[in-house]
C-alpha positions as CSV (number, residue, x, y, z in Angstrom):
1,X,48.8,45.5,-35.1
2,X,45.9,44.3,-33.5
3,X,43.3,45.7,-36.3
4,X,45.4,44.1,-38.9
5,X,45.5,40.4,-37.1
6,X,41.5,40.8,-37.1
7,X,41.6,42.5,-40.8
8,X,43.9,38.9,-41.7
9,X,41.2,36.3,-39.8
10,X,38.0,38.2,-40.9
11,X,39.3,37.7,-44.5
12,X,40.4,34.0,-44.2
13,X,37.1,33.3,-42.3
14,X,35.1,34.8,-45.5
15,X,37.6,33.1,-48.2
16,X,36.9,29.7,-46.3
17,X,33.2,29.9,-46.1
18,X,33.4,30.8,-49.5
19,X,35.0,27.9,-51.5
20,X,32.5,25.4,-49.9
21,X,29.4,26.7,-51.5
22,X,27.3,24.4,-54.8
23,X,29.6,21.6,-55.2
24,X,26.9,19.7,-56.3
25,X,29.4,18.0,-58.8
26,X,31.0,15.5,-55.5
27,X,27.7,14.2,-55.0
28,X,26.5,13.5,-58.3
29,X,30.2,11.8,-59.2
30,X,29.4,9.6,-55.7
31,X,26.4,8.6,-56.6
32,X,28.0,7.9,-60.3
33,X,30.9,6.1,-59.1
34,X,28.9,3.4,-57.3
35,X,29.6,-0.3,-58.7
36,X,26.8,-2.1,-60.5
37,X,25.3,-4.9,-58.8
38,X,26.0,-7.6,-61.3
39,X,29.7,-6.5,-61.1
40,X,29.4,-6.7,-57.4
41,X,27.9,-10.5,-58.4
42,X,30.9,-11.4,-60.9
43,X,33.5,-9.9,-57.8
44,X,31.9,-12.5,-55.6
45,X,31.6,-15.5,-57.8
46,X,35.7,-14.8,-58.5
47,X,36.3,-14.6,-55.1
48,X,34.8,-18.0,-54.4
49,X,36.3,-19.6,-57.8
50,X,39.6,-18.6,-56.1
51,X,38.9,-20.0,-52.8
52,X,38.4,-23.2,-54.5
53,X,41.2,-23.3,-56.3
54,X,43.2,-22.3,-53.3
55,X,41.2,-25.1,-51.6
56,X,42.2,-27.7,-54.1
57,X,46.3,-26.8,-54.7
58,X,46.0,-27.1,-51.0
59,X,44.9,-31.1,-51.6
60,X,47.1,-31.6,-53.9
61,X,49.7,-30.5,-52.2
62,X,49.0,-32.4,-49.7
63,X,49.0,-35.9,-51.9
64,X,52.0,-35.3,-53.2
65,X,53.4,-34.6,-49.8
66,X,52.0,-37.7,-48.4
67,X,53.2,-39.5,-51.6
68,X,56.8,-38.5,-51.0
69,X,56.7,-39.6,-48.1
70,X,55.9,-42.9,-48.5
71,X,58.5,-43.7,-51.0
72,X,61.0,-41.5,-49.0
73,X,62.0,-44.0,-46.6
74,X,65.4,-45.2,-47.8
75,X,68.2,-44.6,-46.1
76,X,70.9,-42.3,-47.4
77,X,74.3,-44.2,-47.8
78,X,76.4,-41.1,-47.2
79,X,74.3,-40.8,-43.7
80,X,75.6,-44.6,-42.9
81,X,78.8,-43.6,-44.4
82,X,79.2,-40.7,-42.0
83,X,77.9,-43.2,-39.0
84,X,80.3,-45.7,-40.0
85,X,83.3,-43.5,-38.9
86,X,85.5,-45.0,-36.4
87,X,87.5,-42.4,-33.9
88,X,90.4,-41.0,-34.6
């Protein structure tokens, strides 16, 4: 039993050291797969165009908020209705 455990491990120890030998094609597809640096340059310029757009829905959001406010200061006749209520 013994012999055949060491047999089963000496075998899987020589199939493992086996299937790592010349992969040269992982390195050459890394070094393939790399981005170009004017795509790295068109990535950054859409990042920041977005940022500013972000930027500026923010301020207009903000307007319009301020804007309703302003003109939001009437008073709901159902809320006086409701405060008009005598007790029961």
């Amino acid at each position: 039993m013994k012999k055949l455990a060491f047999v089963l491990v000496g075998a899987g120890a020589l199939l493992t050291a086996a299937c790592n030998k010349g992969n040269e094609d992982q390195v050459n597809n890394a070094e393939m797969n790399q981005p170009a640096p004017e795509l790295n340059a068109l990535a950054n310029e859409a990042a920041n165009t977005a940022n500013e757009a972000e930027a500026l829905n923010t301020q207009a959001q903000n307007l319009a908020n301020e804007a309703n406010a302003v003109s939001d200061n009437t008073v709901n006749p159902k809320d006086a209705d409701e405060q008009n209520v005598s007790g029961m």
